[in-house]
NUSE-902717 format. One record per residue (C-alpha): x, y, z; residue number from 1. Coordinates in steps of 0.05 Angstrom, whole numbers, padded with zeros to 5 digits. Example, Ala and Ser with C-alpha at 12.3 -4.5 7.8 and 13.67 -1.06 7.14 Angstrom:
BEGIN
NODE_00246_-00090_00156_1
NODE_00273_-00021_00143_2
END
This chain:
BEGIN
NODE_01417_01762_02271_1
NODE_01403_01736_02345_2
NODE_01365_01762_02406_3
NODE_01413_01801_02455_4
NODE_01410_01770_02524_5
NODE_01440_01815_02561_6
NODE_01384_01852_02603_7
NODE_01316_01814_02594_8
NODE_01295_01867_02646_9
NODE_01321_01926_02612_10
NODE_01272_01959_02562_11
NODE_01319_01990_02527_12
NODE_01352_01917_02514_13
NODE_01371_01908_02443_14
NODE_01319_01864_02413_15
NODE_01367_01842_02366_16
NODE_01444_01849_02344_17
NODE_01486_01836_02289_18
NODE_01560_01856_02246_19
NODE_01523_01860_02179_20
NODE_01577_01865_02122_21
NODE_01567_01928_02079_22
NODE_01630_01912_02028_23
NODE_01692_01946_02014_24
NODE_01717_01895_02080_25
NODE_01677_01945_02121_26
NODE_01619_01899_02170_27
NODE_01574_01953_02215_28
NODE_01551_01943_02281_29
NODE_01467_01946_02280_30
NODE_01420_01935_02339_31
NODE_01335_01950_02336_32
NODE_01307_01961_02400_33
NODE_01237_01975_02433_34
NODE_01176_01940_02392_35
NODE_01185_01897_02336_36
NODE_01119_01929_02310_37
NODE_01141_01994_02317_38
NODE_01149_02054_02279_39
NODE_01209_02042_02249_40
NODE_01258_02095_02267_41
NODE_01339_02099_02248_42
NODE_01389_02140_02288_43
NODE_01450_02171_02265_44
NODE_01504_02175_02320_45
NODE_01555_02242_02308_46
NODE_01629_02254_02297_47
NODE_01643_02230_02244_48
NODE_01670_02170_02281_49
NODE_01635_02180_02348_50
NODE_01591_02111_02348_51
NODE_01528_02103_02382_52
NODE_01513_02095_02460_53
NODE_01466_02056_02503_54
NODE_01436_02131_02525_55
NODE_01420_02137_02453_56
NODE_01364_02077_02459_57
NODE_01326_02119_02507_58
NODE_01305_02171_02464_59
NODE_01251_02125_02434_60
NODE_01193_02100_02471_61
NODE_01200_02028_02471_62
NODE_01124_02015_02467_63
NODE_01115_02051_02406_64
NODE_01179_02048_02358_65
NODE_01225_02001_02325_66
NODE_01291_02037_02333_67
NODE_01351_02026_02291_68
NODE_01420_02047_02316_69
NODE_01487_02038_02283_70
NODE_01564_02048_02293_71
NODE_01583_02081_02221_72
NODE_01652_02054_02182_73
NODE_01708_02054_02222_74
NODE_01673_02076_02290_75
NODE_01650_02047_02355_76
NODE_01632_01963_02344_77
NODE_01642_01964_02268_78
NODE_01701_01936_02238_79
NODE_01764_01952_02220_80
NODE_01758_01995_02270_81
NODE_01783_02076_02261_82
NODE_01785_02057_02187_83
NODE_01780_02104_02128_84
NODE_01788_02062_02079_85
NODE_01727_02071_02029_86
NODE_01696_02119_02077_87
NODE_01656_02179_02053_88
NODE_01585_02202_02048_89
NODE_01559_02166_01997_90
NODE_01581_02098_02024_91
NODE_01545_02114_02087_92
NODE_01487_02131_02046_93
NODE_01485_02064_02024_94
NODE_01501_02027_02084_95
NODE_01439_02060_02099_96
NODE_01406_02038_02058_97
NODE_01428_01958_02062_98
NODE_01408_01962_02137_99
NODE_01343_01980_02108_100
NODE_01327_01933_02068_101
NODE_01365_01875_02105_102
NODE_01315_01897_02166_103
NODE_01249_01887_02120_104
NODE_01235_01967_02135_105
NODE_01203_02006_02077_106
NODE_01206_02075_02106_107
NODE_01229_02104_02170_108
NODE_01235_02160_02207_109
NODE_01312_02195_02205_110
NODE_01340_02219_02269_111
NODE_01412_02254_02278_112
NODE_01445_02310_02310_113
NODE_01511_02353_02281_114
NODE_01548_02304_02237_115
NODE_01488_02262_02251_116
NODE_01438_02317_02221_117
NODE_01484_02321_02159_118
NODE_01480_02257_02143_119
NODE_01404_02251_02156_120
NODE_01400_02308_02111_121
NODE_01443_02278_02060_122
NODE_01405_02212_02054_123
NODE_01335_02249_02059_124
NODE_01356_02283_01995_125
NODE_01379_02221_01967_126
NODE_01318_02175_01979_127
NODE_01258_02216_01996_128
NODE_01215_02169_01985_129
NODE_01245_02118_02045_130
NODE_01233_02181_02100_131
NODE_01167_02194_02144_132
NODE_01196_02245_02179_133
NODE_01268_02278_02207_134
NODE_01282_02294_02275_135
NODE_01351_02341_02272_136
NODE_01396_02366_02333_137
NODE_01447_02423_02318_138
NODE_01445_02422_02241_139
NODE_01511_02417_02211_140
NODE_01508_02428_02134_141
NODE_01575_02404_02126_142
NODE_01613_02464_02101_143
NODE_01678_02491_02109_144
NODE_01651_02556_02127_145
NODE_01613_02525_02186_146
NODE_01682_02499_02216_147
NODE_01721_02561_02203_148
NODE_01662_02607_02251_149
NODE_01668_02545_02299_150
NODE_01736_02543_02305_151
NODE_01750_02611_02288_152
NODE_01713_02673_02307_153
NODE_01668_02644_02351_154
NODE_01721_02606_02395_155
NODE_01768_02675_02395_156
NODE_01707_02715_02417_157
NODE_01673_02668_02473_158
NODE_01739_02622_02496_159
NODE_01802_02670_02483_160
NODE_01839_02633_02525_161
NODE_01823_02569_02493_162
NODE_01844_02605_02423_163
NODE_01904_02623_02446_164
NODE_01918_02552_02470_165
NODE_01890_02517_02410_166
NODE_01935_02557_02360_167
NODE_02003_02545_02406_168
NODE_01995_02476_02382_169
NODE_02015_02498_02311_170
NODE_02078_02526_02295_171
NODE_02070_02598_02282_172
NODE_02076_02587_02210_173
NODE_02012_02554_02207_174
NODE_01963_02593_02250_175
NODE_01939_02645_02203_176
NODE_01902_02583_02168_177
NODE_01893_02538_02226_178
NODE_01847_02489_02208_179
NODE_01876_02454_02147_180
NODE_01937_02445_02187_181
NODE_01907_02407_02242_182
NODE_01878_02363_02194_183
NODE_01942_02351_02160_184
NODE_01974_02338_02222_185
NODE_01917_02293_02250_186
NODE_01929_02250_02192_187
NODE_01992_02250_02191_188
NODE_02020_02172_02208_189
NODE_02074_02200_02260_190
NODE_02056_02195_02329_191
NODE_02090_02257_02346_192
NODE_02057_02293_02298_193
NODE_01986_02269_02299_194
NODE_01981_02254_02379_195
NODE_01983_02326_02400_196
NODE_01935_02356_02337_197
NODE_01880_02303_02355_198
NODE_01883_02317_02436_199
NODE_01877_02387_02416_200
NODE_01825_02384_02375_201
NODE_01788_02334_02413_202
NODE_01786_02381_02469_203
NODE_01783_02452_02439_204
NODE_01718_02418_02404_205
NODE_01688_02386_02469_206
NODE_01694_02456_02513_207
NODE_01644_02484_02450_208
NODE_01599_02427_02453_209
NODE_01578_02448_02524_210
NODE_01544_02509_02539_211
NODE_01577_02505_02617_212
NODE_01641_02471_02603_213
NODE_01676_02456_02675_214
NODE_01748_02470_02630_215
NODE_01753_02530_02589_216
NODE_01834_02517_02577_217
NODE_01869_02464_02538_218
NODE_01913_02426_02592_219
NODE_01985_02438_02554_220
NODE_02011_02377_02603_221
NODE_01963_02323_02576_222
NODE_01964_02350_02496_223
NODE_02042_02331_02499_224
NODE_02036_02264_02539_225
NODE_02063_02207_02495_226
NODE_02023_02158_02522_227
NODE_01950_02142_02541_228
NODE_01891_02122_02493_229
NODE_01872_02168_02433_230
NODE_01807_02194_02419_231
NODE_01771_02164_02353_232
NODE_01726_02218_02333_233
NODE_01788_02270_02307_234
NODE_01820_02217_02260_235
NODE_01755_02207_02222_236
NODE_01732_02278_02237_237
NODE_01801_02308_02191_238
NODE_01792_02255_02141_239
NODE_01708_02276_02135_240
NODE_01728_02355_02136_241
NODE_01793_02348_02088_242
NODE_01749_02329_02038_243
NODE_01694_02374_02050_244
NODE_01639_02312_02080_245
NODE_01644_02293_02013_246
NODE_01589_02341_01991_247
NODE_01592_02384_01934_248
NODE_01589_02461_01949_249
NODE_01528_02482_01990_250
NODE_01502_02417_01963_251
NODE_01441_02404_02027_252
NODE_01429_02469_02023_253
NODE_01414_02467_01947_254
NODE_01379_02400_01940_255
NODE_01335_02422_02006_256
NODE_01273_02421_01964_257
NODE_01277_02350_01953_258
NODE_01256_02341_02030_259
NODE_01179_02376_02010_260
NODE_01128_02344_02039_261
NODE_01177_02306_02093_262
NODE_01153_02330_02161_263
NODE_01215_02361_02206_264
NODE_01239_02384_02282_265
NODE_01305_02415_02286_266
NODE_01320_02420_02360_267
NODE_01369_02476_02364_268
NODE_01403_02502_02436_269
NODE_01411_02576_02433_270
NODE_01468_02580_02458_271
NODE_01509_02524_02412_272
NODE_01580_02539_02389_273
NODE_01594_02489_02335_274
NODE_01533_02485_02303_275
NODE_01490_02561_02315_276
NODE_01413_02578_02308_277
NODE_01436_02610_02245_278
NODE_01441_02540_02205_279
NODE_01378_02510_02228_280
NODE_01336_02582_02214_281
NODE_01364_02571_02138_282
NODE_01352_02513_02130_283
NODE_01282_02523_02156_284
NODE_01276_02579_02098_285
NODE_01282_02528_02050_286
NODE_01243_02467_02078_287
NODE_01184_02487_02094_288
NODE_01151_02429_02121_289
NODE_01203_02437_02177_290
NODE_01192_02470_02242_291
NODE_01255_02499_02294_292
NODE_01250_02481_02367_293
NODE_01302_02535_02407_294
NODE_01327_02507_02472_295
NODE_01339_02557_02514_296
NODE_01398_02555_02552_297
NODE_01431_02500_02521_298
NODE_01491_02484_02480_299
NODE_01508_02433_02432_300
NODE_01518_02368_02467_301
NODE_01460_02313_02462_302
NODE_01477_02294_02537_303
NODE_01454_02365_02563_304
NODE_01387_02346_02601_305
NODE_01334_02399_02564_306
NODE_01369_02379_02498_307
NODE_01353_02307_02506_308
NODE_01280_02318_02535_309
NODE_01266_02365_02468_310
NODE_01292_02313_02425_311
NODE_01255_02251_02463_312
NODE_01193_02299_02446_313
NODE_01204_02320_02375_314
NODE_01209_02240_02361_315
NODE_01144_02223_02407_316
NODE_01101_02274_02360_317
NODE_01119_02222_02302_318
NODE_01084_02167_02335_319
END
């Protein structure tokens, strides 16, 4: 582990940086920053496969919390990169867990948004006893169900358009059931197969991240180009949903009551597509320790300015 010298000026400079090996020839990107006295603090980045950004620093104060930030297997720093190789829930669980303990930190407090909050949920459930508190954005319980409204009804009601382009990508054979197909196809090791299913999806899913998208369409042109870099986040995304996050049926949901007594935010934008008010109001109902913070006028995205000041917040009233 060494001292980043990047930005001695920068306080949201990494205090310190390493590729810590986790096994199964996976080795994860980790960086603290802010106070080495801290509270410490751990933040899941989303996706699955998304990896963590330098904008993700500033949501703790510096002064007051020792933050933890890592690129999950197979995204952003970590190596192999984009691999799925011994990738699943459980295995992040305990990468968790080894940054934990490799960092000296007995408890922490959890912070993640969408595939972020399901995984904070998912390790909260598992070790209790190693969580002060959870911060959640846009709470993804990791269900089938969720995907299907998402991608479904939802995105035929407020983006018709966008359905309509979204299921031309699938041969007609294969749009009554949409979503399994795209998977299959994103996974799928032939270019010609997999390259237009992961542009699609990449971009049906970012237009419902944003409550003011500046596209609404899918741009037909760009899904078939056969060149150009692919996106990371629908490789590991199919591979994650395929397999139902790993997660046995309804399974945060039913082990909710493990989290009594563990303090919680859920910052929810009203208006959010992928991951609705609807998820975070049950699972409210069944933790009751946790409170839900609506943002009015906002979507799904982290980046969305009054989504990122309510989230800064919810973490500040930990410290």
């Amino acid at each position: 582990m060494t001292p980043d010298d990047g930005q001695p000026l920068d306080r949201f400079a990494p205090l310190t940086t390493q590729m810590l090996p986790v096994g199964d020839g996976h080795c994860l990107y980790v960086e603290t920053v802010g106070n080495p006295l801290g509270i410490p603090a751990v933040f899941l980045h989303g996706g699955p496969g998304s990896g963590c950004q330098p904008s993700h620093r500033a949501l703790f104060d510096p002064a007051k919390f020792r933050a933890v930030l890592f690129d999950q297997r197979g995204a952003g720093r970590s190596t192999p990169s984009r691999s799925r190789t011994a990738n699943t829930t459980g295995r992040l669980i305990a990468d968790m867990e080894l940054i934990r303990t490799t960092l000296g930190i007995e408890r922490w407090l959890v912070v993640g948004g969408s595939w972020g909050a399901t995984l904070a949920l998912a390790y909260a459930e598992r070790y209790p006893e190693r969580v002060t508190g959870i911060v959640l954005r846009a709470t993804f319980l990791g269900t089938r169900a969720e995907l299907d409204h998402a991608f479904g009804e939802t995105l035929r009601v407020i983006h018709p358009g966008l359905y309509d382009d979204f299921l031309s990508v699938l041969p007609a054979t294969e749009r009554a059931d949409p979503l399994p197909n795209y998977w299959r196809r994103i996974l799928d090791a032939d270019p010609a197969v997999h390259r237009p299913a992961a542009i699609a999806w990449h971009d049906t899913e970012r237009v419902l991240s944003l409550a003011r998208s500046p596209v609404t369409r899918l741009d037909i042109k760009a899904v078939y180009a056969t060149s150009g870099t692919l996106p990371a986040s629908p490789f590991m995304e199919a591979h994650y949903f395929v397999n139902d996050c790993f997660l046995r049926p309804d399974q945060l949901m039913a082990e909710a009551g493990k989290l009594a007594g563990i303090k919680g935010v859920i910052v929810q934008g009203r208006y959010d597509l992928l991951c609705p008010p609807w998820n975070s109001y049950a699972l409210a109902k069944v933790w009751p320790d946790a409170r839900v913070q609506i943002v009015e006028g906002a979507g799904h995205a982290l980046s969305e300015p009054d989504i990122t000041r309510a989230v800064e917040a919810a973490i500040a009233d930990f410290a």
